[in-house]
Every structure is written in C-alpha cells, then in structure tokens.
Z-matrix of the N, CA and C atoms (Angstrom, degrees):
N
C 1 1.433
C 2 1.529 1 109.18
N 3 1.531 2 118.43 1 138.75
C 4 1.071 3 119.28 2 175.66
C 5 1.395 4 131.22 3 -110.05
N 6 1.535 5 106.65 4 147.97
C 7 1.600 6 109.39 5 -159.96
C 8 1.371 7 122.94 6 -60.69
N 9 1.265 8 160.72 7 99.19
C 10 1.807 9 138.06 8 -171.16
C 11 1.838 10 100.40 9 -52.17
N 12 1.650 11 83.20 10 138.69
C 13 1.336 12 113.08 11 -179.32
C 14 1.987 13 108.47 12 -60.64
N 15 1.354 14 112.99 13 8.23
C 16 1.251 15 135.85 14 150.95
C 17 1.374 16 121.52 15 -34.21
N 18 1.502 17 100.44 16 -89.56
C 19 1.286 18 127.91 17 -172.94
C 20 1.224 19 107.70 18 -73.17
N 21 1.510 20 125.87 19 -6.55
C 22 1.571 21 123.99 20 -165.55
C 23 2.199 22 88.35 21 -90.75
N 24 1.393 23 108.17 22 -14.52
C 25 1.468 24 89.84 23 -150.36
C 26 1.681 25 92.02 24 -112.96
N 27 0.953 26 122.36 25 -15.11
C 28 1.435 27 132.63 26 172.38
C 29 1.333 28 118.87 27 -34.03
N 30 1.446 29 116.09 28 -62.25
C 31 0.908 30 102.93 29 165.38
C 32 2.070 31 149.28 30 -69.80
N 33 1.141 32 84.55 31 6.47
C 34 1.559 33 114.15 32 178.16
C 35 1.412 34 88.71 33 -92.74
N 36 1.241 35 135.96 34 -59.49
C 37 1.517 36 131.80 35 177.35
C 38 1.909 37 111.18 36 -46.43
N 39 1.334 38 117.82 37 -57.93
C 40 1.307 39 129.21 38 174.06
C 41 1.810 40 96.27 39 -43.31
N 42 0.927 41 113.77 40 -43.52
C 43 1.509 42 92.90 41 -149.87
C 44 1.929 43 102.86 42 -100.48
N 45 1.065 44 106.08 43 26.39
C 46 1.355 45 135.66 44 -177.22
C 47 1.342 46 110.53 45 -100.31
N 48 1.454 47 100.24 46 -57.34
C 49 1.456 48 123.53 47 -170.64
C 50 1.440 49 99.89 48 -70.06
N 51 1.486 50 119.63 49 -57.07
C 52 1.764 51 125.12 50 -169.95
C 53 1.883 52 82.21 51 -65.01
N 54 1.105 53 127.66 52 -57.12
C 55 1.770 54 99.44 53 -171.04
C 56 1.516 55 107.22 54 -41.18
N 57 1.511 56 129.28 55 -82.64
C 58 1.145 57 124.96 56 -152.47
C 59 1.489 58 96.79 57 -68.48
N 60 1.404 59 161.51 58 17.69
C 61 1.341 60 125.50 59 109.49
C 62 1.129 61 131.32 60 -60.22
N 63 1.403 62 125.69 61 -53.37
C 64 1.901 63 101.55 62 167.33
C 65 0.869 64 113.42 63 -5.20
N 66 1.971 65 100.20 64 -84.39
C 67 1.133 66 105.37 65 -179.65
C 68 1.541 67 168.26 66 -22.87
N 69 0.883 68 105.90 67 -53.16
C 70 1.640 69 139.78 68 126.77
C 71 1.622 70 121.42 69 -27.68
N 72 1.378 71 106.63 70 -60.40
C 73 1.271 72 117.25 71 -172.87
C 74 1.606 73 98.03 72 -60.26
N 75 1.643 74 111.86 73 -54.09
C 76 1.175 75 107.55 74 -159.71
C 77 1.622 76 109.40 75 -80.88
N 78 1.311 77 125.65 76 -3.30
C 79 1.244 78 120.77 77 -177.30
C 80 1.338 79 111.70 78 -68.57
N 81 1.855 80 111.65 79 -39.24
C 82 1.538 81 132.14 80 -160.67
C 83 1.822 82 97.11 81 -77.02
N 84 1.259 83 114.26 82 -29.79
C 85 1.763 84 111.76 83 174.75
C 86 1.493 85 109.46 84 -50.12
N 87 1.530 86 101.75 85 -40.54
C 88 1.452 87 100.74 86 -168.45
C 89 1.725 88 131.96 87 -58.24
N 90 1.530 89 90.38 88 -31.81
C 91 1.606 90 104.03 89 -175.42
C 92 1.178 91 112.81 90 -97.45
N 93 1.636 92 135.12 91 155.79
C 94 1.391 93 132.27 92 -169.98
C 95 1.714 94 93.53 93 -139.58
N 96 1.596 95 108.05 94 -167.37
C 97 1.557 96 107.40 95 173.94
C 98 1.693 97 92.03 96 -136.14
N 99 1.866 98 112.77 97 131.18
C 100 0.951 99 109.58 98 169.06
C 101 1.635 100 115.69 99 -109.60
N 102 1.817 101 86.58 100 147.36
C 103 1.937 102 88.04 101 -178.52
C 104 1.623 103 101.97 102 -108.62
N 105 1.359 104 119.73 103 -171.01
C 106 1.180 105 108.56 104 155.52
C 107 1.728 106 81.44 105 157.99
N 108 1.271 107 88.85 106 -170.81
C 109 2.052 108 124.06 107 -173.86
C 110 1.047 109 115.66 108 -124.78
N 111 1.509 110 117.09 109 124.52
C 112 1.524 111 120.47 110 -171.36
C 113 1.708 112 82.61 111 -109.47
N 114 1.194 113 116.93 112 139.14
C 115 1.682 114 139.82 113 167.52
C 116 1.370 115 128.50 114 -134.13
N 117 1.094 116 120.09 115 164.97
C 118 1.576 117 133.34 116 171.36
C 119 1.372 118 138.41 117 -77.95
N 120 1.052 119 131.54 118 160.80
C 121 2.065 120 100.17 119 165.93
C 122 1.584 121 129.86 120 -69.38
N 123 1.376 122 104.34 121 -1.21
C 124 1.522 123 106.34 122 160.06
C 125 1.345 124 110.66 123 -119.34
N 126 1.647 125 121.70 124 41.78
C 127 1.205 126 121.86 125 168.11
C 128 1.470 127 127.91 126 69.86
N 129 1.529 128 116.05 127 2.49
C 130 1.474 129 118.63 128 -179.77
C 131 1.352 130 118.54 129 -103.64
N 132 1.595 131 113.39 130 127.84
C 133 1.684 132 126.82 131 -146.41
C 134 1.420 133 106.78 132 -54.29
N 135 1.312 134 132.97 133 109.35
C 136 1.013 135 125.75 134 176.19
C 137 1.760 136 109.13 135 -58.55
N 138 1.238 137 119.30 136 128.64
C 139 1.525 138 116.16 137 -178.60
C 140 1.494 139 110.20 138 -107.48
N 141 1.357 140 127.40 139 140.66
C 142 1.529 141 141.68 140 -173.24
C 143 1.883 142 117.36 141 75.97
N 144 1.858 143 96.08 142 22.52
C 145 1.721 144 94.65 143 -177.42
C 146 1.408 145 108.81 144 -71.13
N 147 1.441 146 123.93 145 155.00
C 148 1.688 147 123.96 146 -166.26
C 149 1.717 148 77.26 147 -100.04
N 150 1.555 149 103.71 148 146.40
C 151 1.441 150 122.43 149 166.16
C 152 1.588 151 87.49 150 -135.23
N 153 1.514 152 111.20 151 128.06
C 154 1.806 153 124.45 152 169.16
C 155 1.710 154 81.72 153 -142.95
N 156 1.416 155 80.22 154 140.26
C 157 2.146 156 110.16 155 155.52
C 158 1.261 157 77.07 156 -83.31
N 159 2.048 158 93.42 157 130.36
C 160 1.159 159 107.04 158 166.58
C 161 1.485 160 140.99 159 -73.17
N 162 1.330 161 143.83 160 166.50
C 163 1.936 162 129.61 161 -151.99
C 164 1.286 163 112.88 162 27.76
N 165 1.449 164 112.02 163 39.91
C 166 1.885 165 110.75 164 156.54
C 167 1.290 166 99.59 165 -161.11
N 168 1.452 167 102.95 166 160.53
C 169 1.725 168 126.47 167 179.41
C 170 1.259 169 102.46 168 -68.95
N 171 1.575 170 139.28 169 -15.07
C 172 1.523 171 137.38 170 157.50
C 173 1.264 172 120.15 171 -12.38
N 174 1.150 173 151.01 172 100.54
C 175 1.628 174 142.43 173 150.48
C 176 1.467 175 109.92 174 165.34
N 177 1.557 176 114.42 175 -175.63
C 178 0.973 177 126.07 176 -140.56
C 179 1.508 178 107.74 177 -166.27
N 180 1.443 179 111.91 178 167.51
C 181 2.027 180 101.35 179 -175.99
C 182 1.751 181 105.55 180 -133.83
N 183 0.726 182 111.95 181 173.29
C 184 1.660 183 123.55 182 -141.51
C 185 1.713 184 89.05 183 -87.59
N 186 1.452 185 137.64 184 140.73
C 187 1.455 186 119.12 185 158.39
C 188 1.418 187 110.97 186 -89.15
N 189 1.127 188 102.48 187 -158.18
C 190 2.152 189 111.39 188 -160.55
C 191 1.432 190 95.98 189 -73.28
N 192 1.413 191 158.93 190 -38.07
C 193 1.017 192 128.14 191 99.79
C 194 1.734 193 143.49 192 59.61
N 195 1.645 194 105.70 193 -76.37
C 196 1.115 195 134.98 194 -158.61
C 197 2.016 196 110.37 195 49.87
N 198 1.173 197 112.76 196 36.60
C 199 1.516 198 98.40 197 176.53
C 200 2.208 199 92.72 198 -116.65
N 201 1.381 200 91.71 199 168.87
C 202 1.721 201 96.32 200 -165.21
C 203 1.828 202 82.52 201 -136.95
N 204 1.487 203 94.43 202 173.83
C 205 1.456 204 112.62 203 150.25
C 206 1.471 205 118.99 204 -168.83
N 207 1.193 206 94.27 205 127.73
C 208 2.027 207 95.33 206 -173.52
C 209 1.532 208 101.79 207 -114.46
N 210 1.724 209 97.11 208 149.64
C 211 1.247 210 85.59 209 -169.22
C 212 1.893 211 103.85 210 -102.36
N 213 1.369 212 121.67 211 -126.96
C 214 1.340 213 151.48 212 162.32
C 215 1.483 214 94.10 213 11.69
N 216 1.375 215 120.83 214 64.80
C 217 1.591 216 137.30 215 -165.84
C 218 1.874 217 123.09 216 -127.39
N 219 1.292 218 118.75 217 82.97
C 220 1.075 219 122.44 218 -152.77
C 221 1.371 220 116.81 219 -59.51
N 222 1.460 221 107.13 220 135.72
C 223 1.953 222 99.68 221 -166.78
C 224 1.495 223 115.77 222 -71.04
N 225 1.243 224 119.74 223 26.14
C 226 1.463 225 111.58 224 150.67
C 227 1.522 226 113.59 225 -144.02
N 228 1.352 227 105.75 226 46.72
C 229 1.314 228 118.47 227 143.60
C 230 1.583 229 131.02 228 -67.90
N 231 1.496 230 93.46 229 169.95
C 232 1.591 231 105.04 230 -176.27
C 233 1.721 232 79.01 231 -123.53
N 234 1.841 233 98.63 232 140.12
C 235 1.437 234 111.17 233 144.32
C 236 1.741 235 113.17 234 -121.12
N 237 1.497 236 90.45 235 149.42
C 238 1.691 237 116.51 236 -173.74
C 239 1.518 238 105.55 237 -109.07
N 240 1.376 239 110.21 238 120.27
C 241 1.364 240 130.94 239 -148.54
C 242 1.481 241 102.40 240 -135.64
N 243 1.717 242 98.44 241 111.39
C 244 1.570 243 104.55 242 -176.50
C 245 1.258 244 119.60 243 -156.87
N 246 1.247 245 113.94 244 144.57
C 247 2.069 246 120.01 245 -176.85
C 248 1.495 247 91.92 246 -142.63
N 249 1.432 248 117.90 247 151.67
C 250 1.161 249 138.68 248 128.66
C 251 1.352 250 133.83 249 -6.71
N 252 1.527 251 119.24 250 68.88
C 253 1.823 252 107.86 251 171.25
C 254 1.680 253 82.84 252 123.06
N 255 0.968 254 138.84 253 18.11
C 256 2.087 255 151.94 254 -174.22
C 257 0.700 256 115.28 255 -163.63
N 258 1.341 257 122.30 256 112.46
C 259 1.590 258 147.86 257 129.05
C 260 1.467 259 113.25 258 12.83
N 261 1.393 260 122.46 259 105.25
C 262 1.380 261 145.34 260 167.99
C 263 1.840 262 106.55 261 -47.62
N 264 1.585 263 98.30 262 106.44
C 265 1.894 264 102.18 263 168.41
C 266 1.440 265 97.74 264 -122.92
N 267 1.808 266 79.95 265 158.83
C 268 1.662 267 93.73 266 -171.65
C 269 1.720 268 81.96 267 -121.51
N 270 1.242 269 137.38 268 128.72
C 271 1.650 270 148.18 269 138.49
C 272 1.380 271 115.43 270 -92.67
N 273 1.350 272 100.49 271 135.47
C 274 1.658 273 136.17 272 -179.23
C 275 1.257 274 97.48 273 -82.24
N 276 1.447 275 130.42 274 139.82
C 277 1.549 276 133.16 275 -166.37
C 278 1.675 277 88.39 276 -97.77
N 279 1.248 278 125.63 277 -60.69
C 280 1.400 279 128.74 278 -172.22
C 281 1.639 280 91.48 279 57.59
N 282 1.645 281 126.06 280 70.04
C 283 1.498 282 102.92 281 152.83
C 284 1.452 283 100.10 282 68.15
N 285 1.512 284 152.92 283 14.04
C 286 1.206 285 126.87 284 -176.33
C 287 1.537 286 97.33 285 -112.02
N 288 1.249 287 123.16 286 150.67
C 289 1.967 288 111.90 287 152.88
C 290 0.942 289 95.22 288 -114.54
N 291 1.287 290 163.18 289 65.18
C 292 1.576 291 127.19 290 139.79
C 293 1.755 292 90.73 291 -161.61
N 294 1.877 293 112.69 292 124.44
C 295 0.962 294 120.46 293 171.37
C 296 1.407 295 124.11 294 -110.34
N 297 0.908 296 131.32 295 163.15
C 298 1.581 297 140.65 296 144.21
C 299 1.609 298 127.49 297 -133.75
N 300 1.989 299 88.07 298 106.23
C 301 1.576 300 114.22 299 -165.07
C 302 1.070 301 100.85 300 -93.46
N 303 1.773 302 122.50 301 139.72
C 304 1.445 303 147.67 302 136.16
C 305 1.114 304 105.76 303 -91.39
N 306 1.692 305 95.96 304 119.90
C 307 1.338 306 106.64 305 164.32
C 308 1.480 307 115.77 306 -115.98
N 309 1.563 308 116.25 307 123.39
C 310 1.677 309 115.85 308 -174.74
C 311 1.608 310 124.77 309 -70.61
N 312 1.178 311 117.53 310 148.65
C 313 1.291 312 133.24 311 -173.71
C 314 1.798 313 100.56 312 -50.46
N 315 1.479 314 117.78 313 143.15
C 316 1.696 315 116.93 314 163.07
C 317 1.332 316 88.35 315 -96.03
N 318 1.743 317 83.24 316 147.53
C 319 1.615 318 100.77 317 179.77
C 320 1.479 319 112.47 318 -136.40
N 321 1.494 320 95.09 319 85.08
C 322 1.969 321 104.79 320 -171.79
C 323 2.089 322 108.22 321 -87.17
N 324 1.184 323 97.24 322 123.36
C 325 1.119 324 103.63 323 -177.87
C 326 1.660 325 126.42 324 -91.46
N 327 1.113 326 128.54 325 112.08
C 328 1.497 327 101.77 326 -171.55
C 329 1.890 328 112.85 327 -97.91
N 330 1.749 329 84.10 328 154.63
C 331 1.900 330 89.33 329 -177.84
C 332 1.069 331 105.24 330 -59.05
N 333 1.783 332 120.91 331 -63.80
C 334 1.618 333 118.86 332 -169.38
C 335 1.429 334 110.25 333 -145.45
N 336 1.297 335 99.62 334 160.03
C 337 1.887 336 101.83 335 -168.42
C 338 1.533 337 95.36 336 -100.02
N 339 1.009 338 105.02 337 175.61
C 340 1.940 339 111.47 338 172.70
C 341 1.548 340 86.13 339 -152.75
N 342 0.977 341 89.23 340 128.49
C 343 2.044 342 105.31 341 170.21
C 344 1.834 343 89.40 342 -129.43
N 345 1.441 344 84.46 343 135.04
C 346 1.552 345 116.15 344 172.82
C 347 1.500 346 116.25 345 -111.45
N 348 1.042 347 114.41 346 137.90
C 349 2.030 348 111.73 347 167.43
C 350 1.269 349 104.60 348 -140.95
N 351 1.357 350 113.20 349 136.79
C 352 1.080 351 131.28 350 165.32
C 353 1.687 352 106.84 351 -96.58
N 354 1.426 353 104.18 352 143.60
C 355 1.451 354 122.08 353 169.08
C 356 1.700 355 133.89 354 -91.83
C-alpha cells in the first residue's frame, strides 16, 4: 500500500514553520521598552521633552512628571532627546532600559537690542 504524497511533504512544511519561529523568536530578543526621567540641572522634570530612536518615527514625550517610555527599541540604539529652551542630546542605549536624563539650559546671547516706542 502506498503512502499519499501528503504525508511525504509534511515534513518539509514542519521545518518551514520551526524556521519562521526562530525567526521571529529571535527578532523579538532584540527589542526592549525604555523608561526613564527627563530633568533639568536642578533636577525639575522637564515636561513635553521629545524622546525619538534615532532615523525612525519611534518615540514619545515626557508627561508632567517628566518620565517617558518607548517601547520596540533596539539595544544598541541611540535616543535623541529634546524640549524647547535645551540643548539637543543624543544617548547610546548600550544594553541599558532605564534612564535618568539632564538636559542643560540653551544659552542664546544677543549682540544688540532695539527698543521701539510709539507715542
């Protein structure tokens, strides 16, 4: 009696299937979720700072608070860390999830003022 060409191919199917889980499996190791605290130089939460993984639409902004968390973030990423009125940082993840950022004051100086009055 002969076998159906069924059961002959199955296992070529199985071993299809176990690749794209590895696969899979091993893609999801790669990414983590980072939390952390964006702050000031006297330690007070900066609120509405932009956190993006850098060269992607990835990120997220700090609540009142100042703490964030992004997720699906590859552990040797860089995040780009920025608010309004502070100095633009870039941090190297190196394997870490959980930060606590100071970000320093910008300090724009001007050449000359012009004051106007009307009468």
């Amino acid at each position: 009696m002969k076998q159906k060409k069924y059961f002959q191919k199955k296992p070529a199917c199985l071993k299809i299937v176990f690749f794209l889980v590895c696969l899979l499996t091993g893609y999801a190791g790669t990414a983590q979720t980072i939390t952390g605290k964006v702050v000031d130089e006297q330690g007070i939460p900066v609120i509405g700072a932009t956190i993006v993984e850098k060269g992607t639409n990835n990120g997220t902004t700090t609540n009142v608070s100042g703490e964030f968390s992004i997720t699906d973030v590859p552990k040797n990423a860089k995040l780009v860390i920025s608010s309004v009125g502070f100095e633009k940082q870039e941090i190297k993840l190196n394997g870490k999830s959980e930060f606590t950022i100071t970000l320093k004051k910008k300090t724009n100086q001007l050449d000359e003022t012009v004051i106007r009055a009307y009468g």
